[in-house]
C-alpha positions, 0 to 999 in steps of 0.5 A: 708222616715222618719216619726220621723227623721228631720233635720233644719240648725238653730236646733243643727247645722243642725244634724239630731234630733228626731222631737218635741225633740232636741235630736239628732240621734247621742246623741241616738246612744251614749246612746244605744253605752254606753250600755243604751238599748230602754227600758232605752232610752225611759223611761229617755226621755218619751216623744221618743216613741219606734218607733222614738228611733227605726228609729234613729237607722235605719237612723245611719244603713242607713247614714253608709251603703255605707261608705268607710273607708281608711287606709294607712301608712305612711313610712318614 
């Protein structure tokens, strides 16, 4: 399903990262979260093409699309 996104256990602690890169989905979505763009993203780190910086970002859209989120107060 995924051409650039990979997972290993003994690699970042099983986090899924950009193949041939080490650079986890998470740390791309903290860049793009923290205001870097594509753009600024791929030419810090020349060696993730577009395409895989781009798939990160479907895989983060694709890992949260049918979360739940659960609030609740707690009354005394």
């Amino acid at each position: 399903m995924y051409n650039y996104i990979t997972y290993d256990p003994q690699i970042l602690g099983g986090k899924p990262y950009i193949k041939d890169s080490r650079l986890s989905v998470e740390f791309i979505m903290e860049l793009l979260a923290s205001g870097g763009s594509i753009k600024e993203i791929h030419e810090t780190y020349p060696q993730l093409s577009t395409e895989a910086i781009q798939e990160a970002i479907q895989y983060s859209a694709n890992a949260v699309k049918n979360e739940i989120l659960i609030t609740s107060k707690i009354t005394a």
